[in-house]
MDTraj code that builds the backbone (N, CA, C; nanometers):
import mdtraj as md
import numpy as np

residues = "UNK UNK UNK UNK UNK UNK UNK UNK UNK UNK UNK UNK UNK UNK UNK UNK UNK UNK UNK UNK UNK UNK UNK UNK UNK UNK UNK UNK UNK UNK UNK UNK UNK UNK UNK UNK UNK UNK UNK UNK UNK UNK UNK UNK UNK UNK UNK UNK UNK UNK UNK UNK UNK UNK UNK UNK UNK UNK UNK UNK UNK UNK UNK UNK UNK UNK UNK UNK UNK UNK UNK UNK UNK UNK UNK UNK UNK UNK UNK UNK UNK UNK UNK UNK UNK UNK UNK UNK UNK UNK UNK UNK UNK UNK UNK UNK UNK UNK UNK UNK UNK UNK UNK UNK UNK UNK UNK UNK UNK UNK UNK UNK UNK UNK UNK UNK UNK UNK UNK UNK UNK UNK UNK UNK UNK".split()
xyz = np.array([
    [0.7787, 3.0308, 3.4367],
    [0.8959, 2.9686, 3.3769],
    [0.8500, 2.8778, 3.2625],
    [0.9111, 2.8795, 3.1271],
    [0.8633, 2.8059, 3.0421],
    [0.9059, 2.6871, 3.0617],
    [0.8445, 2.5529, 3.0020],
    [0.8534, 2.4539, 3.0204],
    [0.9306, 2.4033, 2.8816],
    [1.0179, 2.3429, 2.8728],
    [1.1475, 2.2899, 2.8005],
    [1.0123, 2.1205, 2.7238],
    [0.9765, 2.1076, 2.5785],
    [0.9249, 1.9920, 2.6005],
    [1.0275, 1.9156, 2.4397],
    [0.9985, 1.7911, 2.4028],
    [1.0552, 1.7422, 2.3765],
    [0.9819, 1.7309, 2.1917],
    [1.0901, 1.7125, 2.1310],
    [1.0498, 1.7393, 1.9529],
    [1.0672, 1.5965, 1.9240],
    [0.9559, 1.5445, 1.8374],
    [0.9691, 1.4587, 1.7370],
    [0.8945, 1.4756, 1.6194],
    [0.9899, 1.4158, 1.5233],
    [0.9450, 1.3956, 1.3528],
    [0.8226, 1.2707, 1.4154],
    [0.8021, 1.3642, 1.2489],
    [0.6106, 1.2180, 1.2072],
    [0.7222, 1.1025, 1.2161],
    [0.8541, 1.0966, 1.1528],
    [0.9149, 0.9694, 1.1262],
    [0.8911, 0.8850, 1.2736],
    [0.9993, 0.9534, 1.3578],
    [0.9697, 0.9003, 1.5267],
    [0.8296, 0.8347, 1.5204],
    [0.7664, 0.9133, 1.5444],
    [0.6189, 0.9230, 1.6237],
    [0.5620, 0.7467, 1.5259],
    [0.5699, 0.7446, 1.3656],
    [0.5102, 0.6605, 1.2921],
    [0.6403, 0.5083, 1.3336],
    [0.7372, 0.5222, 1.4146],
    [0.8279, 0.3589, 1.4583],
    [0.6922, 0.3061, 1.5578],
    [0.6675, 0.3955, 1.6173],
    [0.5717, 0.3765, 1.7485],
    [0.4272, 0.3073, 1.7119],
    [0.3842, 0.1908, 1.6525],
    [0.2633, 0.1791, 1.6129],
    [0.2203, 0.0300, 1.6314],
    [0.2416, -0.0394, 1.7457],
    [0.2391, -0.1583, 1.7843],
    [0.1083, -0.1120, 1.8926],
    [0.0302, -0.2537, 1.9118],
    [-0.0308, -0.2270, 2.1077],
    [0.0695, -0.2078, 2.2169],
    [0.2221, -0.2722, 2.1891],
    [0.2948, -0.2413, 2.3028],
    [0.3645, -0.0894, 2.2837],
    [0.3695, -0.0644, 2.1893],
    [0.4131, 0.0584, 2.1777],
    [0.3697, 0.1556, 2.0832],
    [0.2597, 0.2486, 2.1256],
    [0.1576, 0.3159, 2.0362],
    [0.1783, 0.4560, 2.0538],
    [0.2140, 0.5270, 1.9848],
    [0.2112, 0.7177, 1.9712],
    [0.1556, 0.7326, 1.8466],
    [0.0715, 0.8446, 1.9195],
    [-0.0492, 0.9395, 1.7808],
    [0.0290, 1.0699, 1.7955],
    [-0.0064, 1.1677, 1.6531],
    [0.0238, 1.2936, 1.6563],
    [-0.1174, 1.3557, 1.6288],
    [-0.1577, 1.4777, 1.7442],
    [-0.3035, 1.5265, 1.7228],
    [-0.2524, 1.6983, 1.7440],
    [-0.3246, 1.7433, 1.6611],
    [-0.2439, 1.8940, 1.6886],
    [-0.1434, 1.9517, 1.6975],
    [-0.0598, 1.8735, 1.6278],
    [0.0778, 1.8999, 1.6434],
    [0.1758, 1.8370, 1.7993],
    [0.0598, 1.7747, 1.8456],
    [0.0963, 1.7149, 2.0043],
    [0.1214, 1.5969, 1.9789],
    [0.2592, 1.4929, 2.0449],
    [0.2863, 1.3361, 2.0325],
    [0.2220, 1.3164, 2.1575],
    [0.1519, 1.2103, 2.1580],
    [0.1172, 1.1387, 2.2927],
    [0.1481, 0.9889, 2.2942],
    [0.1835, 0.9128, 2.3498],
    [0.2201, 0.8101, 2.4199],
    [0.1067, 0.7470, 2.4585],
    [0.0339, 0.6266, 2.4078],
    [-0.1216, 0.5981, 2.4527],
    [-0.1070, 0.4872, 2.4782],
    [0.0065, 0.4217, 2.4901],
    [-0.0083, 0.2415, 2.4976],
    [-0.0738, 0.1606, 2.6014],
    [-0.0366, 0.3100, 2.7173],
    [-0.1372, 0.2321, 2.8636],
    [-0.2808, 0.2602, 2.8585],
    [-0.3051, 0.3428, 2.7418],
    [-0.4604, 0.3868, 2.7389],
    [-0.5394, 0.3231, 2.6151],
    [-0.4550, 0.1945, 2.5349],
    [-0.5406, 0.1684, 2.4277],
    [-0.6222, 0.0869, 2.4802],
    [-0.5744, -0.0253, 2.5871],
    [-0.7323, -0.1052, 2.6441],
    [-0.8871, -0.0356, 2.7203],
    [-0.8185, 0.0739, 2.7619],
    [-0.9373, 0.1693, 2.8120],
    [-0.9980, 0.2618, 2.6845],
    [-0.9417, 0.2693, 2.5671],
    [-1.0212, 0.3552, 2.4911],
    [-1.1490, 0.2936, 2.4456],
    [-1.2693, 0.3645, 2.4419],
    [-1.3773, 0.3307, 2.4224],
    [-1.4603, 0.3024, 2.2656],
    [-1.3180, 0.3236, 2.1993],
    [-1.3584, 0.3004, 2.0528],
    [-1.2900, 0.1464, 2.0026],
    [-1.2491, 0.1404, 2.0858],
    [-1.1745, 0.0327, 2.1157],
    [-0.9734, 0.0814, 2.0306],
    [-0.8976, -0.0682, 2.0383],
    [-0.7503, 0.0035, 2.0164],
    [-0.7126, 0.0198, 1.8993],
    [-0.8374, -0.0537, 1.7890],
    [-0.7817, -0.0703, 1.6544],
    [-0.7720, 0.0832, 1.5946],
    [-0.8887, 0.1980, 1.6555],
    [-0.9352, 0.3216, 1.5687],
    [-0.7829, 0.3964, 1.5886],
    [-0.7122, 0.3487, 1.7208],
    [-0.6103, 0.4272, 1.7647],
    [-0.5192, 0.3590, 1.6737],
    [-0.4856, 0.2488, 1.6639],
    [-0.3977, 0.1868, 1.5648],
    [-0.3702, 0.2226, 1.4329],
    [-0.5170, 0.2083, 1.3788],
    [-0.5075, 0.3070, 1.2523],
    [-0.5108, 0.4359, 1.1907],
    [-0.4505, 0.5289, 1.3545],
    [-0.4458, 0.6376, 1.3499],
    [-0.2542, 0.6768, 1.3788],
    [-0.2158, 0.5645, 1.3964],
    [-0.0390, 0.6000, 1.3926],
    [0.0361, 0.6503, 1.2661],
    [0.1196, 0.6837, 1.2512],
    [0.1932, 0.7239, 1.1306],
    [0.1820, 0.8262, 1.0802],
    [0.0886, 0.9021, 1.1130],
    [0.0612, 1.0362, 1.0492],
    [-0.0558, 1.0987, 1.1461],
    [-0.0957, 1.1892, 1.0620],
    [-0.1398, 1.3187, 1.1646],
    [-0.2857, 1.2558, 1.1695],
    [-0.3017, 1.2112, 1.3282],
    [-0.4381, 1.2002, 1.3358],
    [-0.5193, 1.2800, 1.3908],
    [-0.5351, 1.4552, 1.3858],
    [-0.5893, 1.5398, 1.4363],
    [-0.7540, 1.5091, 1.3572],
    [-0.7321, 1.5577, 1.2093],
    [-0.9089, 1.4679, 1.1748],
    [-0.9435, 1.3695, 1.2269],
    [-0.8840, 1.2353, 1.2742],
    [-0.9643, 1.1624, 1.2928],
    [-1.0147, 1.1811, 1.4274],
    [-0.9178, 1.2658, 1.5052],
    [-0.9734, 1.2594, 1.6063],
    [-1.0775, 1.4104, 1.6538],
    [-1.0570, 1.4852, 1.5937],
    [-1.1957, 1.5682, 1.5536],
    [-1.3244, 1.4928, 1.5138],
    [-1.2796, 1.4461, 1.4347],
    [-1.4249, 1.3779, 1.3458],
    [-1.4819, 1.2968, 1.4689],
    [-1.4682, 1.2520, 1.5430],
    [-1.5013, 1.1329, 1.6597],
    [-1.5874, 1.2207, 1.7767],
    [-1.5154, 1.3378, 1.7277],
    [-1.6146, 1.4259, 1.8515],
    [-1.6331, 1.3887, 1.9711],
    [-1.4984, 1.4172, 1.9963],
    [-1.3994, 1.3773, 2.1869],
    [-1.4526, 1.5054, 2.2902],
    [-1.5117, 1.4855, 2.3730],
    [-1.5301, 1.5360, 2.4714],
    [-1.4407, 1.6251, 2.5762],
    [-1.4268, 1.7113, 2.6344],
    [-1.4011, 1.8087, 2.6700],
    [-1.2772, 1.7306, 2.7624],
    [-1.3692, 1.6919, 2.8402],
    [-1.3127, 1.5930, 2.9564],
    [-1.1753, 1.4342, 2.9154],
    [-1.2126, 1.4318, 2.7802],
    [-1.1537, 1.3591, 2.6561],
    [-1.0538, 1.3831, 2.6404],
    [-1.0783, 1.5144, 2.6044],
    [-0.9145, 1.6200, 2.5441],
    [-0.8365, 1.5977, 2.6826],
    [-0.9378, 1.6614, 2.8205],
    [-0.8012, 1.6401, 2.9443],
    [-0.7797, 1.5371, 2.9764],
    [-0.7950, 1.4171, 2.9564],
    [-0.7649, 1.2897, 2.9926],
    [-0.5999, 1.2664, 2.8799],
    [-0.6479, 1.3745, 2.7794],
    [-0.5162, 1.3160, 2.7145],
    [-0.4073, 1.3562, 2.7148],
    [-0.4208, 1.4958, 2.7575],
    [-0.2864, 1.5158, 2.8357],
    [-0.1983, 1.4827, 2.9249],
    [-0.2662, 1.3977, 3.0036],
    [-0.1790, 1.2793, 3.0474],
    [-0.0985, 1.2208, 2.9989],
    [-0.0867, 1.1741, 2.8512],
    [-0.0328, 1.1068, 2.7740],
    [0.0470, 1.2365, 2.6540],
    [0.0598, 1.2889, 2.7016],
    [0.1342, 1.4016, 2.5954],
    [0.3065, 1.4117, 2.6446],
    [0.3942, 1.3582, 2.5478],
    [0.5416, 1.3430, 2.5647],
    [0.5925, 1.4510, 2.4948],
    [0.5587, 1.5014, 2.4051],
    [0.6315, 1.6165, 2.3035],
    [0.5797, 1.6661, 2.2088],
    [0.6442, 1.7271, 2.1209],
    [0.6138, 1.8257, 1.9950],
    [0.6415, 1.7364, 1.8878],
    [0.5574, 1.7777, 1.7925],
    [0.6072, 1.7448, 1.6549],
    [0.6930, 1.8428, 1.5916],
    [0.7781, 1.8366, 1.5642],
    [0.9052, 1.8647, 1.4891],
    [0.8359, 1.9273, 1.2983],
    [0.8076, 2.0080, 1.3337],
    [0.7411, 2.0760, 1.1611],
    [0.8886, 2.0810, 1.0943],
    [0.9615, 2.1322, 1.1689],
    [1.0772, 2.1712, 1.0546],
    [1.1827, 2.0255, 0.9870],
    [1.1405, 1.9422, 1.0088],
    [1.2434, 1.8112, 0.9383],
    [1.1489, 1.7742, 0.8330],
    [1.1509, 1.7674, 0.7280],
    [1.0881, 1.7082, 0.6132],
    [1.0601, 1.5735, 0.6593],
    [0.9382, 1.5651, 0.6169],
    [0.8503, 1.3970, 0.6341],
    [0.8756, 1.3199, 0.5607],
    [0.9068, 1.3446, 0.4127],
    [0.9411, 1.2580, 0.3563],
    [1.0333, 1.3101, 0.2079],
    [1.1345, 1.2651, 0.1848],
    [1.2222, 1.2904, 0.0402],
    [1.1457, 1.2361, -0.0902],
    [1.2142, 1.2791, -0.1994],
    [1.2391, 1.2301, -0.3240],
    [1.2580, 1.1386, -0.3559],
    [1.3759, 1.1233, -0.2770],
    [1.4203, 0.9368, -0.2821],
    [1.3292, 0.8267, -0.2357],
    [1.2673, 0.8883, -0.1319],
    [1.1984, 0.7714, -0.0721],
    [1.0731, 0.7453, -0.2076],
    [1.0382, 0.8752, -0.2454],
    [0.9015, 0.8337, -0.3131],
    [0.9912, 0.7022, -0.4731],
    [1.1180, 0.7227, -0.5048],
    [1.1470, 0.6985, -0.6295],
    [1.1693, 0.5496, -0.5328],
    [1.1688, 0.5102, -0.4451],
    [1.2587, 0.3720, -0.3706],
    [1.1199, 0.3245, -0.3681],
    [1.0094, 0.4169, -0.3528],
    [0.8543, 0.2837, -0.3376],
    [0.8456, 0.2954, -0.5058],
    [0.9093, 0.3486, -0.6149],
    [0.7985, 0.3303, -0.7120],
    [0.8854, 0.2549, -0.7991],
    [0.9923, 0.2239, -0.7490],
    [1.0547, 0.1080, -0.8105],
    [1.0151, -0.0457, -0.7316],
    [1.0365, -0.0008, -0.5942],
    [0.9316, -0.1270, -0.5395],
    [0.8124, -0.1774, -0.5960],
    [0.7195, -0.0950, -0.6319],
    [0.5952, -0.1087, -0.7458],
    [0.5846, -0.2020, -0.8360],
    [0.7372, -0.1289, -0.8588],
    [0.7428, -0.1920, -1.0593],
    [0.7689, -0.3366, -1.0303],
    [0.8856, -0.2904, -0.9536],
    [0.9440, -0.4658, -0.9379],
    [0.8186, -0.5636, -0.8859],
    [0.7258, -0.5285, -0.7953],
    [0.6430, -0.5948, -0.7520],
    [0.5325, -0.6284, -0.8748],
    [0.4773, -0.5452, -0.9775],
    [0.3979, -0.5522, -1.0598],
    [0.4442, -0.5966, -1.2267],
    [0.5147, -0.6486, -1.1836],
    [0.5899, -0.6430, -1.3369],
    [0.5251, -0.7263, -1.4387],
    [0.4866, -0.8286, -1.3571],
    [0.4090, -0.9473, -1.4676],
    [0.2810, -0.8806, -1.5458],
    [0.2399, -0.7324, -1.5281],
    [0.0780, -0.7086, -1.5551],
    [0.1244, -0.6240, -1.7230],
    [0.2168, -0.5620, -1.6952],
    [0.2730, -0.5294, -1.8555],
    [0.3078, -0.5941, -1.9437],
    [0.3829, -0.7199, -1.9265],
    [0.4259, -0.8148, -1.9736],
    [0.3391, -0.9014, -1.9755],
    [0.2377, -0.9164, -1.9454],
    [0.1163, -1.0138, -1.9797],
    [0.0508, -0.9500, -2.0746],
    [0.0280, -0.7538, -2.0984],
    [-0.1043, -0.7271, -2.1869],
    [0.0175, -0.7521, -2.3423],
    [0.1437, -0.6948, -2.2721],
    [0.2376, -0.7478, -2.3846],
    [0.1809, -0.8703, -2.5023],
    [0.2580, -0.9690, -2.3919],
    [0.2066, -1.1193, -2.4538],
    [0.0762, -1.1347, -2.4854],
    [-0.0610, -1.1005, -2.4669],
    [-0.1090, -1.1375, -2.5103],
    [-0.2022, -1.0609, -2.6495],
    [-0.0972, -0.9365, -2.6339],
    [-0.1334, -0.9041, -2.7778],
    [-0.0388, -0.8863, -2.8621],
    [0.0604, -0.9625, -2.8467],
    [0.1157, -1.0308, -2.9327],
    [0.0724, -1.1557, -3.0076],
    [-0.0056, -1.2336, -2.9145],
    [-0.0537, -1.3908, -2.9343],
    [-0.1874, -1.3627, -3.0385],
    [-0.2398, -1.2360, -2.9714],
    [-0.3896, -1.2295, -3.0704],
    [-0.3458, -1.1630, -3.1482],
    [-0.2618, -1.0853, -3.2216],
    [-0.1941, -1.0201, -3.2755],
    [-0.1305, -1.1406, -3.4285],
    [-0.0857, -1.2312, -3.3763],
    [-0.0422, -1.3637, -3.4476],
    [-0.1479, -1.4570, -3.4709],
    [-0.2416, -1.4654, -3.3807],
    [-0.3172, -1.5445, -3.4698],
    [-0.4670, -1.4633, -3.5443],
    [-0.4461, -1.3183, -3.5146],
    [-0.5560, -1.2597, -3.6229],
    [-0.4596, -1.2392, -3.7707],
    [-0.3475, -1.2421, -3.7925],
    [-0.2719, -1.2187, -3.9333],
    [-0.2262, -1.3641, -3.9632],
    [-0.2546, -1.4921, -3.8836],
    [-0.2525, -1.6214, -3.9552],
    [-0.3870, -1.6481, -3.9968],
    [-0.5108, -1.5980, -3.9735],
    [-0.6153, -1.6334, -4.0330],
    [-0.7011, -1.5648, -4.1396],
    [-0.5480, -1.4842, -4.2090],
    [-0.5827, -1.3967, -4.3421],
    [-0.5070, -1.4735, -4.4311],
])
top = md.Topology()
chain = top.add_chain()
for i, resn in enumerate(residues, 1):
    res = top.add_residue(resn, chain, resSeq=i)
    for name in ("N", "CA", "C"):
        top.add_atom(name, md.element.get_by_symbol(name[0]), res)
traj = md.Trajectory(xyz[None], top)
């Protein structure tokens, strides 16, 4: 009998990224690790900075043990959801106005100040 399991977007999976409340996506698998970040042996930060997106490299690269992989199925709640787009258009145009607005003084400074050297290299002709 097949087993019915449960879909989430990277979006879901990346709310989840606290010590009290921690989900990784590895293989297309969500797991639920919050009761297992004090026992991980890399300690909880590697897991921390593995939320929000697909941490299947990192957790390849670490070269997890056999016995590793089955320990983590324990902690496996659902699917990742391939078919919902990760991220829009909009969102990218909503951070790159955030940008601007955040950076604004660095244009407007090379502005001004070649304007200023600009004025005083044609007052000393």
């Amino acid at each position: 009998m097949p087993t019915i399991s449960n879909f989430y977007t990277m979006n879901d999976a990346s709310k989840h990224n606290t010590k009290d409340d921690c989900w990784i996506v590895v293989n297309g698998k969500v797991y639920d690790v919050t009761q297992y970040l004090d026992d991980h042996p890399g300690g909880d930060d590697v897991i921390l900075a593995a939320t929000g997106r697909d941490a299947t490299d990192d957790f390849e690269d670490a070269g997890h043990s056999k016995s590793a992989r089955e320990q983590m199925e324990e902690y496996f709640i659902g699917e990742l959801d391939t078919s919902a787009p990760t991220s829009t258009d909009k969102s990218y145009h909503v951070k790159f106005v955030q940008l601007a607005k955040q950076y604004w003084a660095v244009p407007v400074a090379a502005v001004g100040i070649s304007v200023v050297v600009g004025f005083l290299y044609l007052r000393k002709k």
